[in-house]
N, C-alpha and C positions, 0 to 999 in steps of 0.2 A: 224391831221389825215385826209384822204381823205375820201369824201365822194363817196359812190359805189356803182351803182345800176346796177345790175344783170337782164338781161333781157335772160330769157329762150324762146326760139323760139316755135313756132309750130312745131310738129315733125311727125304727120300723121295728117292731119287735117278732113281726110275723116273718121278718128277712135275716140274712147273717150277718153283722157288723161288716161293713165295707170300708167304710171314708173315716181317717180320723179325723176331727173335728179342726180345721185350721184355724178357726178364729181363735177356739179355747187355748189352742198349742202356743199360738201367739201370742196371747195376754197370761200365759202361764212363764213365757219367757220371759218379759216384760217384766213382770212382778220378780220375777227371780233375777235378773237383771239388775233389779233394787235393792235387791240385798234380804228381800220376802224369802219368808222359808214356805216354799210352796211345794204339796203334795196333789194327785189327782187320782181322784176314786171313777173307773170308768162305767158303770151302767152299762153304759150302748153296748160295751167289748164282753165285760166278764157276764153279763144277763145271771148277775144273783139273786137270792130271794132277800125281799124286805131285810133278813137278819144282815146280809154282806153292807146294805146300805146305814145300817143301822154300826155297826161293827167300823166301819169309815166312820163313822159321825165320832164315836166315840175312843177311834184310836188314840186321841190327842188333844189340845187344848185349843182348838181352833177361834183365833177370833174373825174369820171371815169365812163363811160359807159362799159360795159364785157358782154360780148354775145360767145355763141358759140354754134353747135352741128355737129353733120353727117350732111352729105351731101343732105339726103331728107329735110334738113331745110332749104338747101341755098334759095331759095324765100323766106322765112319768114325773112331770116339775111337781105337778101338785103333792103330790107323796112326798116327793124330797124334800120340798120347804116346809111339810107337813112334821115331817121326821124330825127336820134340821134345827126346828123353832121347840120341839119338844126335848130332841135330846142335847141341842149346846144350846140352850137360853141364852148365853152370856156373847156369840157371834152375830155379826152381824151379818145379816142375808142380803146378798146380792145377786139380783135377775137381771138378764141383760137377753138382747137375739131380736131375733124377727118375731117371736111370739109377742113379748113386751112393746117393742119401738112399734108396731102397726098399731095398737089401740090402748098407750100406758094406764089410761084411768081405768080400762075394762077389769085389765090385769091386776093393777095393785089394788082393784076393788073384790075381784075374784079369791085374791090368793094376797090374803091379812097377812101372812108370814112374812114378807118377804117386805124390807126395809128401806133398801132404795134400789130404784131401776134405773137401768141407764139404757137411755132411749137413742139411738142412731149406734154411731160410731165410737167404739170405749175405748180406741187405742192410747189414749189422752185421757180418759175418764174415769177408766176405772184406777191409774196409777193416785190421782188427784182424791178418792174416797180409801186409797189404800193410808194414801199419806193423811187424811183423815182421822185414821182409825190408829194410826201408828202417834198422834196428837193432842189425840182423846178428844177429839174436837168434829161432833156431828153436827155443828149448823150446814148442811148439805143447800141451806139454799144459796150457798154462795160458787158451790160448782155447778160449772155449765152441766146442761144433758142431762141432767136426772128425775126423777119422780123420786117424791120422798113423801114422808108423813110428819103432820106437826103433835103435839101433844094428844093433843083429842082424837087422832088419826083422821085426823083430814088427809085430802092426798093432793102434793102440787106438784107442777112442773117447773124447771128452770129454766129460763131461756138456751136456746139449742146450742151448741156445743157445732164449733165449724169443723169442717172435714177435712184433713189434713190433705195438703197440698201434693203434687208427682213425689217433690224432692222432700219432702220431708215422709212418702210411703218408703221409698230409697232407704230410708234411715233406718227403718223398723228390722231388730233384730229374725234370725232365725225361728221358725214354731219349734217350740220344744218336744217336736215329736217321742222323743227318748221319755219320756214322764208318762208315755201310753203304752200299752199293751200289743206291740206292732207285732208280735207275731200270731196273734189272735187275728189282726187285719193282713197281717202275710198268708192266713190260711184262707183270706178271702179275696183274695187280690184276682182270680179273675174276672175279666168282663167278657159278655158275651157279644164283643162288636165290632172285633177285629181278631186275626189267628194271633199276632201279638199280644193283644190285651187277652187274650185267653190262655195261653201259655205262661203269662207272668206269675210268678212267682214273688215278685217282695215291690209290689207296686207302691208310691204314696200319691196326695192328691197335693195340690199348690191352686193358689190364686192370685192371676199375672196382674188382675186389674178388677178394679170394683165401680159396678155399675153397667147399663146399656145405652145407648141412645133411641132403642127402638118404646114405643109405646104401645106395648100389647094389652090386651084387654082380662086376658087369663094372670097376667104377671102378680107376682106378692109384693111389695114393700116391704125392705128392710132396714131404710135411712141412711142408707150407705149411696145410693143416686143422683144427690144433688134434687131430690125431689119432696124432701120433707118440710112443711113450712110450718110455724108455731100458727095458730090462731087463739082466737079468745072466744070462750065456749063460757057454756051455764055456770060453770063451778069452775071458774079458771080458766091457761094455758091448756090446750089441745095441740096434738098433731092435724095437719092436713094432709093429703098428700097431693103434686101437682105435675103438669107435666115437665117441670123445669128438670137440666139436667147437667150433674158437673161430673164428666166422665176422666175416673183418674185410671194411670196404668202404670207399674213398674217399669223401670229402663230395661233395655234386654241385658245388659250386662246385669245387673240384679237377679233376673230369671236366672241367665242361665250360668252364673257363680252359684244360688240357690240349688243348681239342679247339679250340679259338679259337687259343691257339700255332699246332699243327701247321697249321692253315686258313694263317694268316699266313703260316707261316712257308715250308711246301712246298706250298702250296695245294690240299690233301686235297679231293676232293670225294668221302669215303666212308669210316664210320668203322667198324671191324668190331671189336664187342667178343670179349674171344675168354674171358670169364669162365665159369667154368663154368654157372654155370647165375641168369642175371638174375632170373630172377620168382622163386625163392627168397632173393636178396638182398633184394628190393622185400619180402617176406613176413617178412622177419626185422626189416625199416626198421619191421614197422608198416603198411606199403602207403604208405612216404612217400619213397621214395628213387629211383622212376623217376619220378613223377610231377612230382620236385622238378629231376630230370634234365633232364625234358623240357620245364617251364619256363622252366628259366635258358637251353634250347636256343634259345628263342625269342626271348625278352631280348635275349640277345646276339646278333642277326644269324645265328645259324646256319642258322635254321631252310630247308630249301630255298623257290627262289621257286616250286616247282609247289604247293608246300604250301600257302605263303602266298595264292596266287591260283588255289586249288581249279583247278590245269590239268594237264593230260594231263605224265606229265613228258618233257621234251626236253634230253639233254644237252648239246647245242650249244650250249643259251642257257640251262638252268637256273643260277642260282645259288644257292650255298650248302651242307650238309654230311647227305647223307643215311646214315644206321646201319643196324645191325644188331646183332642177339646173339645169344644161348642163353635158351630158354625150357622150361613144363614146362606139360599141358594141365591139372592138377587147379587152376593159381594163376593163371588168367586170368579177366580182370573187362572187359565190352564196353566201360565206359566208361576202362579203361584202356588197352586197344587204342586207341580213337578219340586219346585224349591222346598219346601215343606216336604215332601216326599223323601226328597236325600237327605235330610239333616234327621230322618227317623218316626215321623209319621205315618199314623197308620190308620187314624179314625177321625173321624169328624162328623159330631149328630148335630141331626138337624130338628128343632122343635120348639 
């Protein structure tokens, strides 16, 4: 089994680590899952100098390097694959994230280190170059989703890698949040946009569904939308991107079993979805997938005790798991506020 070490970038560096990173926690389970011995050096959290990152590279005999984020981390990535390629020669480097999937030829022409990319969705993709490496076997053009380099370091793309289905996001293991540094992000866990979310104390983030149906103009690409299409460019396979759209979403029993875990497990009292946009997943349900949310919120003990006994809330003594999301003002309905309301909401931005 390979060895795997996960390096999470800096992601504002001018701010305090807030969100641990769900995609990484995800595909960090996933690989351990496998039976990978995987470790995670966090950047974003511990904000060490060059030597901390240096000091990760070289704790161990790593033969996978994995890094990835958006684009406000490309200087943090550059150093890392910079470091990663100088100090374990013998790993292979892997980038993945919305920096890579919006322009792969940019990136793996930018940033020579870095050995294959996996462009969209890696929940499937990165296990397939794990098992690669665990084979001794890099012909990577034969996995979907990647950018790779051939001898000469040419750089190609593979034909795209599909997006897993509802019932197969259903399957996807827990994020490994335990492999981060959560009380680094427990000391930042408030937000400033509800007294709830300001009061919390050991908040984490989750993501109910991936993707929007809206077409904004400001929006980034991530390839996770149902909106990426290969085309055939100058030097190859290209992304495009388009207005097409395959909008997936967890079942609410998934959510909120998810959210009963973390409760248990690190005792959350604050759930911040960080979906792009909740009342258009509710509008694509049908108008049945928050309401079904907010349900089983209640079912299962989540619901806070201020909710439950219509009282002023008090975090000293409340019990139980208050949220938050992303909303849009043309998909709101009073009596789904009110619903939402009881089962422990407390915020909803709009932007």
């Amino acid at each position: 089994m390979a060895k795997v070490l996960f390096i999470n970038p800096a992601i504002r560096e001018e701010d305090n680590p807030k969100h641990v990173p769900i995609g990484m926690a995800l595909l960090a389970a996933i690989a351990a899952n496998q039976g990978h011995l995987v470790q995670v050096y966090d950047a974003n959290a511990w904000r060490l100098t060059q030597r901390g990152l240096i000091e990760a590279l070289q704790a161990d005999q790593w033969d996978v390097i994995a890094t990835g984020s958006i684009t406000t981390a490309y200087g943090n990535i550059k150093e890392t694959v910079k470091y990663a390629k100088q100090y374990v020669p013998q790993a292979l480097i892997v980038a993945g994230g919305g920096f890579l999937t919006s322009m792969p030829r940019d990136i793996m022409t930018l940033l020579s280190e870095i050995d294959v990319g996996i462009v969209g969705e890696a929940f499937v993709t990165f296990p397939e170059v794990l098992k690669g490496v665990d084979q001794k076997d890099h012909n990577w053009s034969t996995v979907l989703g990647v950018a790779w380099r051939d001898d000469a370091g040419r750089v190609h793309l593979t034909p795209p890698r599909p997006l897993l289905s509802m019932e197969e996001l259903d399957k996807l293991p827990y994020p490994a949040w335990e492999m981060f540094p959560l009380e680094i992000y427990w000391r930042n866990s408030s937000l400033l946009y509800s007294e709830e979310a300001f009061t919390s104390r050991r908040r984490l983030d989750i993501n109910a569904s991936y993707g929007c149906s809206l077409i904004c103009r400001f929006c980034f690409h991530l390839g996770i939308s149902g909106d990426m299409e290969y085309v055939e460019g100058p030097e190859g396979l290209d992304v495009k991107f388009t207005y097409n759209r395959n909008i997936r979403w967890h079942s609410a029993k998934y959510v909120v079993d998810l959210v009963r875990y973390v409760r248990d497990k690190f005792g959350v009292d604050f759930i911040l979805f960080l979906d792009e946009n909740l009342m258009t997943m509710n509008a694509y349900s049908r108008w049945k997938w928050l309401p079904e949310i907010a349900d089983l919120w209640i079912k299962e003990g989540l619901q806070p005790q201020c909710r439950r006994e219509k009282k002023p809330h008090n975090p000293k003594y409340c019990k139980g798991v208050h949220w938050g999301g992303t909303s849009h003002a043309t998909l709101l309905k009073p009596e789904l506020l009110q619903k939402l309301y009881e089962s422990g909401c407390s915020q909803l931005l709009y932007g």
